[in-house]
C-alpha positions as CSV (number, residue, x, y, z in Angstrom):
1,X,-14.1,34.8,-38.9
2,X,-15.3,35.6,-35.3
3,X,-13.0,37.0,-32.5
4,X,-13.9,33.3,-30.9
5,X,-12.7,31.2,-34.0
6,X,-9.5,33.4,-34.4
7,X,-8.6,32.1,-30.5
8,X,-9.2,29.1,-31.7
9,X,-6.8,29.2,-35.0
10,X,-4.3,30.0,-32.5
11,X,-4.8,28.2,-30.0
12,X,-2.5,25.6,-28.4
13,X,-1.7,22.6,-31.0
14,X,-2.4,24.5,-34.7
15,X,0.3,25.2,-36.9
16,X,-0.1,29.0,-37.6
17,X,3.2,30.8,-38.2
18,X,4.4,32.9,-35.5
19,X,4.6,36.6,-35.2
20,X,7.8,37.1,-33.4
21,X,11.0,34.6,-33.9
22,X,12.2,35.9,-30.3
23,X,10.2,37.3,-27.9
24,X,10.8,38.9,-24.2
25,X,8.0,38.0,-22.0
26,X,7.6,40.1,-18.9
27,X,5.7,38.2,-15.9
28,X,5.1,39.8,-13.0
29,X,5.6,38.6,-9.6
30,X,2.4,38.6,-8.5
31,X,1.5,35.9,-11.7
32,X,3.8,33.0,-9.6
33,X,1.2,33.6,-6.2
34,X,-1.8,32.7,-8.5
35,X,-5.2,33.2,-6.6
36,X,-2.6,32.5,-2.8
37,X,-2.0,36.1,-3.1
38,X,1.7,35.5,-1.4
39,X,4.3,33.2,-2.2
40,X,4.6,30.4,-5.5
41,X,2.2,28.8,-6.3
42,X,3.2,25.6,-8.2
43,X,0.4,24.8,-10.6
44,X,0.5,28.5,-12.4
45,X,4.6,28.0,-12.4
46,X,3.9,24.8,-14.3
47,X,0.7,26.4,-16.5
48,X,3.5,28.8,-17.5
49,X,6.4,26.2,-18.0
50,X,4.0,24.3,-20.1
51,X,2.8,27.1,-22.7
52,X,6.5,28.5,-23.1
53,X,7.6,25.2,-23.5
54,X,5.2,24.9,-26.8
55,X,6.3,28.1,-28.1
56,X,10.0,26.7,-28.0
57,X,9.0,23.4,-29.9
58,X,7.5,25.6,-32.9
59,X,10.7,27.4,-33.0
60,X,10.8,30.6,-31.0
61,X,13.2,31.8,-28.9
62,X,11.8,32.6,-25.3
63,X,13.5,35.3,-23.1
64,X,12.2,36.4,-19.8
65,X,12.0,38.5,-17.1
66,X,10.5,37.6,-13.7
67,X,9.0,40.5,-11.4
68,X,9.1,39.6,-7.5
69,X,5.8,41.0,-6.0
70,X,4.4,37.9,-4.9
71,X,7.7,37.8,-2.3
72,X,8.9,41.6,-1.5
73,X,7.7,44.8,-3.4
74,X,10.6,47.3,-2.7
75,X,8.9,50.8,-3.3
76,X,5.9,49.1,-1.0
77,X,8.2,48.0,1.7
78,X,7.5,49.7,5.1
79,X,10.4,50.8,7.3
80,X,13.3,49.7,5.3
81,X,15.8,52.1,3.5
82,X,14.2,52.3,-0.1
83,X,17.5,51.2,-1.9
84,X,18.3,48.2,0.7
85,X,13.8,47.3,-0.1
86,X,14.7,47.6,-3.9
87,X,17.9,44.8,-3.0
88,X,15.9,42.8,-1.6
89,X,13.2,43.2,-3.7
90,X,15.8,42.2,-7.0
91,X,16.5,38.7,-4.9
92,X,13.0,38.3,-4.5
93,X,12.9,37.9,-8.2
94,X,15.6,35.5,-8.3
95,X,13.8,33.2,-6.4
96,X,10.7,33.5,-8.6
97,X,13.4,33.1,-11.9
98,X,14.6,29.4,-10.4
99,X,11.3,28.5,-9.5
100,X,10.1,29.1,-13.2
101,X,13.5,27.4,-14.7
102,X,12.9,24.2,-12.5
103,X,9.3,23.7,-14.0
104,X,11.2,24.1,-17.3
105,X,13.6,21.3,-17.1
106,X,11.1,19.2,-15.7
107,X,9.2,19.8,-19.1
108,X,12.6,19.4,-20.7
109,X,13.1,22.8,-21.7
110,X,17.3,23.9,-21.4
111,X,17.4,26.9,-19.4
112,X,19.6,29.2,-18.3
113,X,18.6,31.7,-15.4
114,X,21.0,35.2,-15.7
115,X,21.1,37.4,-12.6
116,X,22.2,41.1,-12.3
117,X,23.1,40.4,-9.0
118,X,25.8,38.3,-9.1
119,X,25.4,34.5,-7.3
120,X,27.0,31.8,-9.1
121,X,25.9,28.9,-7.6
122,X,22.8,29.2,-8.6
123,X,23.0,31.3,-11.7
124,X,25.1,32.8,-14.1
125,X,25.8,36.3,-14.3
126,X,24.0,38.9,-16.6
127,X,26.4,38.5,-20.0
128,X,24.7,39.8,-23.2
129,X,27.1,37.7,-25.4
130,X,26.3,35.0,-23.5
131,X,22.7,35.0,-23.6
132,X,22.6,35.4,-27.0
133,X,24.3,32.5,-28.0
134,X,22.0,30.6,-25.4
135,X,18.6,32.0,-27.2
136,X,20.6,30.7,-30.9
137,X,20.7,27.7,-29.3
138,X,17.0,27.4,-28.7
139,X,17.5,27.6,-25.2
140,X,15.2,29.4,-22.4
141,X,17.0,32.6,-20.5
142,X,15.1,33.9,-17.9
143,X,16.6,37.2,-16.0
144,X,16.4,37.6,-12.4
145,X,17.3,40.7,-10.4
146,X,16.1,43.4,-12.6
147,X,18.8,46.2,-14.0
148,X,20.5,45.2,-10.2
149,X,20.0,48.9,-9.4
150,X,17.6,50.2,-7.1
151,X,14.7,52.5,-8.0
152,X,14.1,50.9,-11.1
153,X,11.5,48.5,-11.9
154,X,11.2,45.4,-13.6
155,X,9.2,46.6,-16.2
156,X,12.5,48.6,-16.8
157,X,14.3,45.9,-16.8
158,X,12.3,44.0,-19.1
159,X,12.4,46.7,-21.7
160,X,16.3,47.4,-20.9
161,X,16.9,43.3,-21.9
162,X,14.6,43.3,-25.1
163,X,16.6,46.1,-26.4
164,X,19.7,44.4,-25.7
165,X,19.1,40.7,-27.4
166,X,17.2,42.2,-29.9
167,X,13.3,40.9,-29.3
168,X,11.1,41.6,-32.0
169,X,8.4,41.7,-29.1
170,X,8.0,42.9,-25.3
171,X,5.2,40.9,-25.1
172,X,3.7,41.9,-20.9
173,X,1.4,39.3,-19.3
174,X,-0.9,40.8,-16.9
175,X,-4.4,40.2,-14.8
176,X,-6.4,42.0,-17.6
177,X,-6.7,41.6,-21.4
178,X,-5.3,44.7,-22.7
179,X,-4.6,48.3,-22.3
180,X,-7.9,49.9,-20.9
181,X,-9.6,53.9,-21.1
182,X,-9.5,53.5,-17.0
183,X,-9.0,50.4,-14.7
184,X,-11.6,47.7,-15.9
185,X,-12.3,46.6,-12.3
186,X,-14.0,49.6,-11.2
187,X,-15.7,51.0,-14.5
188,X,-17.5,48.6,-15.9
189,X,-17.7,50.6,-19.0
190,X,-14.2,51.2,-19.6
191,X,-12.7,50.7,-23.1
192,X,-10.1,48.4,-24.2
193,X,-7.7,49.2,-27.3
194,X,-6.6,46.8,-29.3
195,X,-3.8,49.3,-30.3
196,X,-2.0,52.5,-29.4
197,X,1.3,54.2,-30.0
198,X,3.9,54.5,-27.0
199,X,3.2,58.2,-27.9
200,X,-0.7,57.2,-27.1
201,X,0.7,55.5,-23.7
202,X,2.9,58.4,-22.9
203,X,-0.1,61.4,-23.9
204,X,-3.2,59.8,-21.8
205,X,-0.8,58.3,-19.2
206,X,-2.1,54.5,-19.7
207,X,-0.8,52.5,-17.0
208,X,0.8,50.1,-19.0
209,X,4.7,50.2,-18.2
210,X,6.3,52.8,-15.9
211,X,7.4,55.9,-18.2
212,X,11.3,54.9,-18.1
213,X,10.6,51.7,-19.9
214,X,7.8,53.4,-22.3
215,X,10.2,55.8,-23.2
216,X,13.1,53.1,-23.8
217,X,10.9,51.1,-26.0
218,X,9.6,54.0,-28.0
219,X,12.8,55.6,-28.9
220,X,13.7,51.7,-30.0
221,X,11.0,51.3,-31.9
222,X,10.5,47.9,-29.5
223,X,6.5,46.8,-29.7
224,X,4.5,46.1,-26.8
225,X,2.3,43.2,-26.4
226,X,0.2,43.3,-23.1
227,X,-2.3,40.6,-22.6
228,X,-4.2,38.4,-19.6
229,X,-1.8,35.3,-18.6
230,X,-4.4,34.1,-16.3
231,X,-6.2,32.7,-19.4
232,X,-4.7,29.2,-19.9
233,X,-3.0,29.3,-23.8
234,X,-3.0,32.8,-24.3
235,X,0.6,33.1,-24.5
236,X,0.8,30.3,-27.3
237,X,-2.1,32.6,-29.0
238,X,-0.3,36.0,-28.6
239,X,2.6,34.6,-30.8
240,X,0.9,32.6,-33.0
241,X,-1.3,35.1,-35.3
242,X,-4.1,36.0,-32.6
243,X,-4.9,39.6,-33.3
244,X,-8.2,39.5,-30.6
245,X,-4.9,38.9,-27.6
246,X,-4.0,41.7,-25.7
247,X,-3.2,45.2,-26.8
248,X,-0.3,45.7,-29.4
249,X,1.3,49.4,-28.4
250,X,4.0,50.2,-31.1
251,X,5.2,52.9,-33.1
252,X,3.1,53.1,-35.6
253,X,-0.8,51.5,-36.1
């Protein structure tokens, strides 16, 4: 079968088990600006709402954790006290996180937003327990806010959360298709993997999470999926079966 056909298998609509029965799906900030560059842009929010929504009808639990670079970047903010940037760079991501559950519930997806940050009236607050029983109940739970400390990121975060409701995937959407040699942008001859260890990632000092959350998910034994969102179905393929999606860093290939 041809890298092609096996997209197809997988692609939106077949029946092909799933790979992971709860998964954590990182998405970064910028994701939500689409090709604006700044701000939310609506049609990838509902792109995204749409293809998680499918994943939830074939029964898998759907966590999330929104970044906010499409808003405020803290450790890129000019001027501003880092930990006051990181603040406001954790609210940033809270307005990307309610933005992402409306487009749910419009689709009909249940969905709970939890912050780190506490503001109840328009989310609840980060409770693990709680969380929990919302994922059992087939429910969406997006996280805002990151850890809600400064100077960590929210790829931190994300690998802090699928440690704690026990994901069987951190599964990263990105702008590229995978874990690359160099950056794919500038060398045309760079070389994609289709699988590494964290030790790989850590050793050759891959950019594909910040060390903290490499190291968390390594000494977990958490896998990593990182693959291209920008390609419409490609998160419905990552979970269903498609080994030709992304780059799959875990402890042991």
């Amino acid at each position: 079968m041809t890298a092609e056909s096996e997209l197809d298998a997988a692609a939106p609509g077949s029946e092909t088990a799933p790979r992971w029965k709860r998964i954590l799906l990182k998405v970064s900030g910028e994701t939500f600006a689409g090709n604006q560059g700044y701000g939310i842009d609506p049609d990838v929010v509902r792109r995204v709402a749409a293809e998680v929504k499918e994943v939830v009808e074939r029964g898998v639990q759907v966590a999330i954790v929104v970044g906010g670079g499409n808003i405020l970047r803290g450790s890129q903010a000019v001027g501003i006290e880092r930990a006051t940037a990181d603040y406001m760079g954790m609210i940033a991501t809270v307005l990307n996180a309610l933005s992402l559950q409306d487009a749910l519930e419009v689709v009909g997806v249940t969905t709970r937003v939890q912050t780190a940050i506490e503001m109840r009236q328009v989310a609840e607050p980060y409770i693990r327990l709680r969380a929990l029983r919302h994922l059992d109940k087939g429910r969406v739970v997006i996280f805002g806010a990151g850890t809600g400390n400064p100077f960590f990121t929210t790829d931190t975060a994300a690998a802090l959360r699928a440690q704690e409701i026990r994901a069987d995937v951190l599964m990263k959407a990105t702008n590229v298709d995978g874990v690359y040699d160099s950056d794919p942008n500038t060398n045309l001859h760079a070389e994609r993997f289709s699988q590494l260890t964290h030790h790989d990632v850590m050793v050759r000092n891959l950019k594909v999470m910040d060390l903290a959350a490499i190291s968390l998910t390594m000494e977990s034994k958490m896998p990593i999926l990182v693959f291209n969102l920008n390609i419409p179905g490609n998160i419905v393929r990552a979970v269903f079966n498609s080994p030709h999606v992304g780059t799959l860093v875990s402890t042991d290939n």
